[in-house]
C-alpha positions as CSV (number, residue, x, y, z in Angstrom):
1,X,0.0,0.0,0.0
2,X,1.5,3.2,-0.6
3,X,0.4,7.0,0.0
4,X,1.5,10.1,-2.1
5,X,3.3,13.0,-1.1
6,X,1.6,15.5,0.8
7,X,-2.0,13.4,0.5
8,X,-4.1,12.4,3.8
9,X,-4.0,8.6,4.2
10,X,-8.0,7.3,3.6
11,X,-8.2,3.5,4.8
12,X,-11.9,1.8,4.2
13,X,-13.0,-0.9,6.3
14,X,-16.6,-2.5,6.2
15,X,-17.0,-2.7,10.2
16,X,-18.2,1.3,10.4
17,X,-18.5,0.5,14.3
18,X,-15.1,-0.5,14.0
19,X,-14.1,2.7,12.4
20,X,-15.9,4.7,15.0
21,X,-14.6,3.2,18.1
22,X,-11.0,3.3,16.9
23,X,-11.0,7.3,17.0
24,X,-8.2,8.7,19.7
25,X,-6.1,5.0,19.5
26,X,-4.6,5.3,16.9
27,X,0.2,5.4,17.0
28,X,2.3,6.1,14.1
29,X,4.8,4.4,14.5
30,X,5.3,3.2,17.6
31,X,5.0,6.9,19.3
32,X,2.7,5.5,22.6
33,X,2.9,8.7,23.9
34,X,1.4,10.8,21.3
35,X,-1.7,9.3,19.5
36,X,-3.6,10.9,16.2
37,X,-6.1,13.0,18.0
38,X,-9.9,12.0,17.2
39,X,-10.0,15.6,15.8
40,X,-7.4,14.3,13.2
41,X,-9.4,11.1,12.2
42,X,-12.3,11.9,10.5
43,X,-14.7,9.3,9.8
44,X,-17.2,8.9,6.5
45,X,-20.1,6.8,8.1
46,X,-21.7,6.7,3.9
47,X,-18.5,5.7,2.4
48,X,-17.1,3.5,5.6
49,X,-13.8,5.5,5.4
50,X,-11.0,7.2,8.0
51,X,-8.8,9.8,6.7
52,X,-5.9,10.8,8.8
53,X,-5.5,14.4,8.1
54,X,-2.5,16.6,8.9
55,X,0.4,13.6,9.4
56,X,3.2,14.4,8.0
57,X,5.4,11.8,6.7
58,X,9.0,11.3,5.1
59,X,9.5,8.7,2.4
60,X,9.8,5.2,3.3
61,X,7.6,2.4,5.6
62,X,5.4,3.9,8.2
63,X,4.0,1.2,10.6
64,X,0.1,2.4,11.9
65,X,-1.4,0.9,15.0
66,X,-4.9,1.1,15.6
67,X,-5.9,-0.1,19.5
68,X,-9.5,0.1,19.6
69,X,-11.5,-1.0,22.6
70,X,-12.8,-4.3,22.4
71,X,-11.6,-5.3,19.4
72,X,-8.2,-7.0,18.7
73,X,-4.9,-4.3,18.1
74,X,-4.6,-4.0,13.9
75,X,-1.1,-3.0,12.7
76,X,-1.0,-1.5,8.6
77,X,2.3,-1.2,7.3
78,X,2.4,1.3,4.1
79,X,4.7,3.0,2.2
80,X,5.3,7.0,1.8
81,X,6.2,7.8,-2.0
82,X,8.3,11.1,-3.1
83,X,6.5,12.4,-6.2
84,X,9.1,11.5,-9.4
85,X,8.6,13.8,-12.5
86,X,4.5,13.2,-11.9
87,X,4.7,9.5,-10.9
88,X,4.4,7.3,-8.6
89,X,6.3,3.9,-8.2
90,X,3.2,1.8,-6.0
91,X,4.4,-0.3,-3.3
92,X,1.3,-3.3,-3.0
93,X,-0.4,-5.3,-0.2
94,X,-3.2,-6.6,1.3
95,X,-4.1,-6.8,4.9
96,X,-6.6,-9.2,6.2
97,X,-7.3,-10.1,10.2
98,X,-10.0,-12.2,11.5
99,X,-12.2,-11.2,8.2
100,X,-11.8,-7.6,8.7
101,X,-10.6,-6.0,5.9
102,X,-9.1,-2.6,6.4
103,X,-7.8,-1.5,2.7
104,X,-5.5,1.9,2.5
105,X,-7.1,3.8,-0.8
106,X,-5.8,7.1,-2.4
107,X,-8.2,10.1,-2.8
């Protein structure tokens, strides 16, 4: 999975309660002291989507953990692409846990 340059990571999932109770527990990379604020995560209940707005990542392998209550801790691994004269060079993969399927997708 990979994001562009300066674009908000959007992740889909079909377990909307899922999506809603995650809000507030959610680490990039293994930083358990400062978690995306719920005001960062904003959730679209029509489209079952989470966008992470405002992160700012460097190129390379970011590691997301999401630690909602009740539900078993998810860990997404994606990859942060440079723009290259207008392209981008797509790092691919699928995630699947326990039949939830939470799919990273660019806007």
């Amino acid at each position: 999975m990979s994001v562009k340059e300066n674009t908000d990571p959007v992740f889909y999932c079909k377990d909307l309660a899922y999506l809603q109770a995650v809000g507030g527990h959610i680490y990039l990379n293994n930083d358990y002291l400062n978690p995306i604020s719920e005001e960062d995560c904003v959730i679209d209940a029509e489209k079952n989507t989470m966008t992470l707005k405002g992160l700012v990542l460097t190129p390379g392998l970011h590691t997301l953990e999401l630690r909602a209550p009740g539900y078993q801790t998810v860990r997404l691994t994606f990859q942060s692409m440079k723009k290259c004269w207008n392209r981008i060079y797509p790092f691919r993969s699928a995630i699947c846990l326990y039949s939830r399927v939470i799919r990273l997708q660019q806007r």
